[in-house]
Each structure stands twice: as C-alpha cells, then as structure tokens.
C-alpha positions in Angstrom: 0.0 0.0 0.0 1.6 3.5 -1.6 1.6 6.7 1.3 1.8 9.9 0.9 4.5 11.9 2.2 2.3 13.6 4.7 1.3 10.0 6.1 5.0 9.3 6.0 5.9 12.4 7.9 2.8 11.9 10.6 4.3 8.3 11.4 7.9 9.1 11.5 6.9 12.2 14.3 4.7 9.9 16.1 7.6 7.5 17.0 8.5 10.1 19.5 12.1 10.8 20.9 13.1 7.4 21.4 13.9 7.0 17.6 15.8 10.5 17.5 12.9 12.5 16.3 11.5 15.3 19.0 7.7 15.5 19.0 5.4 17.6 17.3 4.0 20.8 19.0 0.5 21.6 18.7 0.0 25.0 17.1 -1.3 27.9 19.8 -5.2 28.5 19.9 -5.1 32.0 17.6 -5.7 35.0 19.7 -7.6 38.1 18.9 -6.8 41.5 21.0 -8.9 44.8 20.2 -8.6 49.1 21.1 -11.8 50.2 20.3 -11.1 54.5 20.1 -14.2 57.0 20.4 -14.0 61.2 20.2 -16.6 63.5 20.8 -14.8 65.9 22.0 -11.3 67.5 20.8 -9.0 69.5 22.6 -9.0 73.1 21.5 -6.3 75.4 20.8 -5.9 78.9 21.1 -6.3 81.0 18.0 -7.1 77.9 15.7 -10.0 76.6 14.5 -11.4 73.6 16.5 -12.5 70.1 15.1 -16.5 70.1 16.1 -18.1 68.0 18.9 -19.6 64.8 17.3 -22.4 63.2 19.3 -22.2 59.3 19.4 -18.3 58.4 18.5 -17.6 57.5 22.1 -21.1 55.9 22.5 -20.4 53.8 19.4 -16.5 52.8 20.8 -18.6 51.8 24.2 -21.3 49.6 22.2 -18.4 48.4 19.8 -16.5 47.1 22.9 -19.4 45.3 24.6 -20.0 43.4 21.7 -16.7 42.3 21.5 -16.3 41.4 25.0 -19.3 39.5 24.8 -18.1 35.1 25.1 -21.1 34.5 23.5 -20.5 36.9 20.0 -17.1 37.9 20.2 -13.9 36.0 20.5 -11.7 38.5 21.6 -9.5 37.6 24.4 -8.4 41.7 25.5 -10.2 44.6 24.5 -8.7 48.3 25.5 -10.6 51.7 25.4 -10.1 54.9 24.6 -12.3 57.7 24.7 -12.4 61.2 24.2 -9.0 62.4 26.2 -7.6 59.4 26.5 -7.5 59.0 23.3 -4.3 61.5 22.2 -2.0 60.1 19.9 0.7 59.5 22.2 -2.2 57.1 24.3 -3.0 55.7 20.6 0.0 54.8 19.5 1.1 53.3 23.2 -1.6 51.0 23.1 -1.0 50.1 19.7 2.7 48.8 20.7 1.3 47.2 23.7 -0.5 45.1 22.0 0.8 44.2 18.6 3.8 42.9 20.9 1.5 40.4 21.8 0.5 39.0 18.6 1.8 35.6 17.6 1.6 34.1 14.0 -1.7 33.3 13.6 -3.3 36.1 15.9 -5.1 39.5 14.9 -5.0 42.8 16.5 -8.3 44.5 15.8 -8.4 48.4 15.9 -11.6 50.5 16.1 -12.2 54.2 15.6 -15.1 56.3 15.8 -14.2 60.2 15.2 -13.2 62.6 12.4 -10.8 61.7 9.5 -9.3 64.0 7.5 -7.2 63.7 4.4 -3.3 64.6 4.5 -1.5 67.0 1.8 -0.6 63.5 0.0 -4.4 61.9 0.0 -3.9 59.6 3.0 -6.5 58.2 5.1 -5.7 59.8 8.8 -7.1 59.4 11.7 -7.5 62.7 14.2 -6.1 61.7 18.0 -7.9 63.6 20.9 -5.3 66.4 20.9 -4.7 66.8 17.2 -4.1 70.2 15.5 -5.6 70.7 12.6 -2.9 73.0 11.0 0.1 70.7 12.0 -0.2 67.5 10.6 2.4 65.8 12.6 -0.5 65.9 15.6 -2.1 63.0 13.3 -2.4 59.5 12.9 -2.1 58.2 9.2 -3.6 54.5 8.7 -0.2 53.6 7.3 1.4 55.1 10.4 -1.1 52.5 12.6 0.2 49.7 10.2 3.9 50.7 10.5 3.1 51.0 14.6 1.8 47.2 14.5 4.3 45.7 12.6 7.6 47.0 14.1 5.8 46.2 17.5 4.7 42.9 16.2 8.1 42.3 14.3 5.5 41.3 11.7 3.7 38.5 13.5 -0.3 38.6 13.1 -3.2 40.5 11.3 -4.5 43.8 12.0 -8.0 44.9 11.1 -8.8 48.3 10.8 -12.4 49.3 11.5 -12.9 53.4 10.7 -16.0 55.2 11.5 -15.1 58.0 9.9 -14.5 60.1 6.6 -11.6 61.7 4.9 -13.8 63.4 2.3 -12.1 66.7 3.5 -16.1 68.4 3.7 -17.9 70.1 6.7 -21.0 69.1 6.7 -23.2 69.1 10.0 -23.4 65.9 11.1 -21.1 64.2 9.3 -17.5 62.5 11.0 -15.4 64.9 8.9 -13.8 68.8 8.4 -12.6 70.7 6.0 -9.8 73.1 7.2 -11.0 76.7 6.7 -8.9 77.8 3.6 -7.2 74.9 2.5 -7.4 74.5 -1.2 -5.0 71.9 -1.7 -6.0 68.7 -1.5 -4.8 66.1 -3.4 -7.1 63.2 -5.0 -7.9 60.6 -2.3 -5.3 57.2 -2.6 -6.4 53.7 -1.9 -5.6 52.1 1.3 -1.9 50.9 0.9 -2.4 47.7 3.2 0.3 45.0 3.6 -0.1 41.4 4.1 -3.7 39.9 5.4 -4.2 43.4 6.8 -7.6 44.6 6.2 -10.1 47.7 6.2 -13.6 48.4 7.0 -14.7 51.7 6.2 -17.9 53.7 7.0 -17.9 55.0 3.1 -16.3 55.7 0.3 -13.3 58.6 0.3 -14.7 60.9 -1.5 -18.4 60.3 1.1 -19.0 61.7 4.6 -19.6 59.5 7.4 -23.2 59.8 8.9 -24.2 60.0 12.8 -27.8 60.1 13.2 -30.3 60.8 16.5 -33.1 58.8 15.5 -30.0 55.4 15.1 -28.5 57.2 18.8 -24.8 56.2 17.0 -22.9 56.4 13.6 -24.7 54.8 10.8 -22.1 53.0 9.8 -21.3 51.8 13.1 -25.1 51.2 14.0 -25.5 48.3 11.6 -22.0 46.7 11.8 -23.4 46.1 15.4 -26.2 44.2 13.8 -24.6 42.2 11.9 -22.0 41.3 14.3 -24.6 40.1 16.1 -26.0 37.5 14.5 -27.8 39.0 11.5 -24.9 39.0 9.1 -24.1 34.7 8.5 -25.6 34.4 5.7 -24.7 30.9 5.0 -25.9 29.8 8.9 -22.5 28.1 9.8 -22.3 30.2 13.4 -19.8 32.6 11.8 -19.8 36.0 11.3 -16.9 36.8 8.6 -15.6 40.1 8.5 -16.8 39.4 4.9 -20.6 39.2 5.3 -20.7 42.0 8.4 -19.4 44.5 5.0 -22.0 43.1 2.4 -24.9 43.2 5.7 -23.7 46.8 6.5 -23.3 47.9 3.3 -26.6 47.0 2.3 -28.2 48.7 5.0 -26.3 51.6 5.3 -27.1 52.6 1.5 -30.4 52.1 1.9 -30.7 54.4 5.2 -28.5 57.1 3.7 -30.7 56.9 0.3 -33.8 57.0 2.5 -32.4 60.3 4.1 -30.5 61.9 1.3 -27.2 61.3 2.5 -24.9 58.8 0.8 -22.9 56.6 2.1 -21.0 54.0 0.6 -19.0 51.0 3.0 -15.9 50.0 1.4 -13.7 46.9 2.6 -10.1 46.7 1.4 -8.3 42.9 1.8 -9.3 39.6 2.4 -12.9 38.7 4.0 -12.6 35.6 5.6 -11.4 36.4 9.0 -14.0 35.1 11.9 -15.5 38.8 13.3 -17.7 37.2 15.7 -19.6 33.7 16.8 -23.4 34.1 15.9 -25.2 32.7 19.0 -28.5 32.8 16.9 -27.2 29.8 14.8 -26.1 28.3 17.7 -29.1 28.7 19.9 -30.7 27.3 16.5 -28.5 23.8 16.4 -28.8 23.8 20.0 -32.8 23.5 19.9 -32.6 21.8 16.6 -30.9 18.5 18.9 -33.8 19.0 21.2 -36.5 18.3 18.5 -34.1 15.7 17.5 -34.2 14.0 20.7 -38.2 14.3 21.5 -37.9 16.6 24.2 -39.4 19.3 22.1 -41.8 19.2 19.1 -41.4 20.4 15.4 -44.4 23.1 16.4 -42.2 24.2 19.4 -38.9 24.3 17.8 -40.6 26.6 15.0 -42.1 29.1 17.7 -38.4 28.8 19.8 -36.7 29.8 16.0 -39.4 32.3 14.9 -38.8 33.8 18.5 -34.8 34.0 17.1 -35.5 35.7 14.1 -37.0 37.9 15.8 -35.6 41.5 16.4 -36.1 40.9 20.6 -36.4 37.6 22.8 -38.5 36.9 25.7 -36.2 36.6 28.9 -35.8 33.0 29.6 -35.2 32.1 25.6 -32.3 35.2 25.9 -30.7 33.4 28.6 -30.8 30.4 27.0 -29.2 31.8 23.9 -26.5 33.3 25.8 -25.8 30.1 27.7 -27.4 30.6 30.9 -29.8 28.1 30.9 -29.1 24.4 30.4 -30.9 22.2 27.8 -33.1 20.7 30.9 -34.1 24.2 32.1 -35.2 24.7 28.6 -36.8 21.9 27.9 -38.9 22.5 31.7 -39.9 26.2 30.2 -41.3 24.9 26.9 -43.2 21.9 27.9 -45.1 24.0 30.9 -45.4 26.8 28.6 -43.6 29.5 30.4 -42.0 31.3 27.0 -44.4 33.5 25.3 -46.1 32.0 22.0 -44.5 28.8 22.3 -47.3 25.8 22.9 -47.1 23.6 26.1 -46.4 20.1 26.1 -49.9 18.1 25.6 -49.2 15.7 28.4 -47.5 18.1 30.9 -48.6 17.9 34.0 -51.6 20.5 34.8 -50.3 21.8 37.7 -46.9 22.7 36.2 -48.8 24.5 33.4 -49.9 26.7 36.1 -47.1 27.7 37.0 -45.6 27.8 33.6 -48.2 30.4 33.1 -47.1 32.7 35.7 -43.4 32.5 34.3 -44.8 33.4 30.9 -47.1 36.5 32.5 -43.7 37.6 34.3 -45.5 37.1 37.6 -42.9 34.9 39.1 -38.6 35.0 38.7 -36.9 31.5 37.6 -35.5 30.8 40.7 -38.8 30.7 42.3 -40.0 28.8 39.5 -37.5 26.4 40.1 -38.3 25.7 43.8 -42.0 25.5 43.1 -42.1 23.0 39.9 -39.6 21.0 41.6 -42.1 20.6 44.9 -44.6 19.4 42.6 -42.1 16.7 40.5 -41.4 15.1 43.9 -44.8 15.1 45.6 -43.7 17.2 48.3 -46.1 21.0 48.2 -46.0 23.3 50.8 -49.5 23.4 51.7 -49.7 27.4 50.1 -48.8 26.0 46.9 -51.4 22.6 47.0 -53.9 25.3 47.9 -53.2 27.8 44.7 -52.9 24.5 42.6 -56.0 23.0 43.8 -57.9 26.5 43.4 -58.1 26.8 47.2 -56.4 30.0 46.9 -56.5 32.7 44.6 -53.8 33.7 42.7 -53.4 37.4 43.9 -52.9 35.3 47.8 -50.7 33.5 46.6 -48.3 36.3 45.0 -48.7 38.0 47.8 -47.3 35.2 50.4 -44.5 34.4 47.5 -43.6 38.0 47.3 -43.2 38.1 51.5 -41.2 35.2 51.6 -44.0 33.4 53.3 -43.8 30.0 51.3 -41.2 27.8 52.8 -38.6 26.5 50.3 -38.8 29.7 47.6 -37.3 32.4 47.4 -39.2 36.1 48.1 
C-alpha cells in the first residue's frame, strides 16, 4: 500500500524521541486583541480653528467594545478603550505597541475608531487623535502610520483589522464624522488604502463620502448596523460565523439604503481579504442547539418553530435570551417549553396540569426562575407546601398567593 509523504511524515513524528525524532508541537489557539477609540470631543487650541463636537463616536466605541467582549458573540481575548481624552496620539500609539507585541503568527489585533478623519497634503487616510491640530499635521495618525506601529511592535507577526467610522472626504457638513480646514485649497485626490499582508479595512464609506451620525439610530450609521450584523444578522450561509466578509456586504446594504432614505450617501468599502471570523453568531447556535432538542423528542417540530421564529426575531423573551447566551441548560429549557412559560410557544400536551400553572405565571412575568424552580420542583417530587397545594388546587387565589411568595411566606422559595 503507496503513502503519501504527509502520512509518512505523521508516522515518522509519532515514534516520538526514542527514535531521535522530537515530538510535534501543537500550534497555539489564535488569539484576537482589540482598542476600540471614540471622540466626541477635541482638545482646542488657542487661536485655531477647533474640530466640532460629534455626538455618538464615544457611544459607538462603548457599544463596539461590549459586543466584542461578549463570550457569547465575540472571540476577543483583551479589548482596550479609549475615549475622548484618552484618546491623544501619544495614548494611541502606546496602546498600539502594547498590544501588537503580543501578537503571535496566527493572531489578529483588531483596531476601532469612531471620530473625524481628514485627508493629508498627499491623500492619506488619517485618523485625528484627541489632541490633534488641525494646521500641523504631525499631531495625526495616518492608517499607514497604525500599520507601520503594529508591525515594528509585532516584528510582523499577526493580522491587523482596521475598523474606521469615519470620513476623509475633506467636507464640513453638519453631522457628518469629517472637516474641511478653513482655507485649505489643496487637496490632493484621495489614494487607496496601501495595506500589507492579510491586513484589512472596513470603512464607514467611500473617500470621497462623509460618514453619517444620526439621532433617531442614537450612534454612527455605519457603526449602527455593523453592530447588527455582528450580532448574529450577518451569517448568511448559517454556519455560526460572522466573517468580516458578510458584516461588510450586511452593513453595506443597510447603510445605503438608510443614507438613500435620508438623502445622504454613504457607501462602506472593505479593502483585503474577507474571511477572518469577526464574531460567533449565538442565533445559529441557539438554532443547532434547539434543533438536537427536537431531534431528541424533548421538544416538538411546532415548538422548535415558535423557539426559532422567536430567534428571528428583532427581541427575545427573557428565559429564551438566557438560554441563547448560555445561561440556561438544555433541561431548564426543555422544563420552560413543555409547561409553557415562554411566550407563544405551545405547552407540552401531556405536561402535567399543575406545572402548566405555574408555567403560566413565568410566561405572564409574575414569578422569577429561581422561584419557579423551587416550586415546579415541589410538585415533581410530591412534596407541596400546603400554600402551593392550595393555589394549585384553586383553594387559593392567585393574587394570595403572589402575595405570600412575594413576602417570603412559602417555605422553600425564594421572596
């Protein structure tokens, strides 16, 4: 029987030391780091003109953060903020170090900014620190300066993804993440993103475009729907993965249609390679996870359908939100669908009456889990206080009953 040479190799390193050879290490679990960066507010300086106020850049760092801190979305192992002061370009370009010189082979630093951008003398892409001047353009932060940061720090280990909110259109317009510099005439024509490697870029819009905030989104626009597709929204192929590729083509799609719908384009670009793993989507997940359930019998098809429709959906009752993010077991689950405690989603036919009871006051939000807990597991072992026999048996009304559950007057469950 013919090998191949990989077969060979394999072999050969699984004889170990004793035949000369020194065992094969297993590669390190890739890492992801992140500085999310958010400016409302620039320092001023005396006798030259100030870069305005924005609104939501530091509200859309926060959000941007959260999401990737979350175990359940994101897969980020440390995330670093900066906002408003912090955020100077001596801060910026610390942090940058910091963590680049953590980045091994396989790992990814990801960078996020929410601010102004303005456009240098040459046409580059540059990011405005906290504390920068807009008449001295040494006070900046060119993209290729962030990328020249990273991979002298890295020594040109890892990826870095660059994620701008912002616009280096070179216009003032209300509004808008960007600002022209009163009198300057001399622009020159925008350049493409110069990025080395598997380095990529996610930008709110085109280079010639503004970047939008908007009050009645409460963040960027840009910024606004990256969040949603981060969040599940954006795997279009359902595998539980949120590329970086499908969070631009989810964005994008949204974003031009709310800029059409308000008169103010705005275009998302993305520069290099798209397959990099932005963030776990816990709505597939929760999916395959109740999909096994139905698979098993401990749910039905009808309640698997009401459970996904419920996932679809743009908000979750409680207990299915907990379940989604972990927090409830496949049992507890299971329990909260078949006494009919989750909203819309039918009862089991053969549950037992008294547990539909209770499942009803879980579903009405009259009662927490953990007192739900106590109570149906009174009734599985034949063992009711006598206040709960009496509700159950319709010896006591259900306002009585809150009442004494509330007060802490049922031994065994929790006030």
């Amino acid at each position: 029987m013919r090998h191949s040479w990989g077969q060979f190799l394999a072999w050969l390193l699984g004889l170990g030391v004793g035949c000369g050879v020194a065992l094969a290490q297993p590669m390190p679990k890739p890492e992801t780091y992140a500085l999310l960066i958010g400016i409302n507010n620039y320092r001023p300086y005396p006798e030259t003109p100030s870069l305005p106020p924005l609104s939501y850049a530091e509200s859309d760092a926060r959000k941007m953060a959260q999401a990737l801190r979350d175990p359940h979305k994101g897969q980020v192992r440390k995330v670093r903020i900066l906002l408003d002061t912090e955020a100077s370009k001596t801060a910026i370009e610390a942090e940058l170090r910091d963590l680049a010189r953590r980045l091994g082979v396989s790992d990814t630093l990801i960078v996020y900014y929410s601010g102004h951008g303005m456009p240098s003398r040459t046409g580059q892409a540059t990011l405005m620190p906290s504390d920068a001047k807009i008449n001295d353009e040494e006070t900046w932060l060119p993209l290729d300066r962030v990328q020249e940061l990273v991979r002298q720090a890295g020594q040109g280990r890892g990826r870095l993804i660059l994620i701008v909110d912002a616009c280096f259109s070179g216009q003032s317009l209300p509004g808008s993440r960007s600002f022209a510099i009163p009198g300057r005439k001399d622009f020159a024509k925008p350049q493409p993103p110069d990025l080395s490697g598997a380095n990529v870029l996610l930008a709110s819009s085109a280079d010639t475009q503004p970047s939008w905030e908007d009050a009645e989104l409460g963040g960027g626009v840009f910024t606004t729907y990256l969040l949603e597709a981060i969040s599940g929204k954006a795997d279009a192929n359902g595998d539980g993965y949120v590329t970086i590729g499908e969070a631009y083509r989810y964005a994008a799609v949204q974003v031009e249609a709310f800029s059409q719908r308000k008169g103010t384009p705005q275009t998302p670009k993305l520069y290099g390679p798209d397959d990099y793993t932005l963030a776990l989507n816990p709505i597939a997940v929760a999916k395959s996870r109740l999909a096994g359930l139905k698979l098993a019998g401990h749910i039905t098809g009808e309640q698997f359908d009401a459970l996904a429709t419920w996932l679809d959906g743009p908000k979750q009752p409680e207990d299915l939100r907990l379940y989604q993010g972990g927090y409830l077991t496949n049992t507890q689950l299971t329990l909260l669908v078949n006494i009919g405690a989750i909203p819309g989603v039918p009862a089991g036919e053969k549950t037992d009456v008294r547990l539909k009871k209770l499942g009803a006051l879980r579903r009405s939000g009259k009662i927490r889990l953990e007192q739900l807990w106590a109570l149906s597991r009174m009734v599985q072992i034949g063992r009711a206080e006598r206040d709960l026999s009496d509700y159950l048996s319709g010896k006591l009304s259900e306002s009585r009953f809150l009442l004494r559950l509330q007060a802490g007057a049922v031994r065994g469950v929790p006030r």
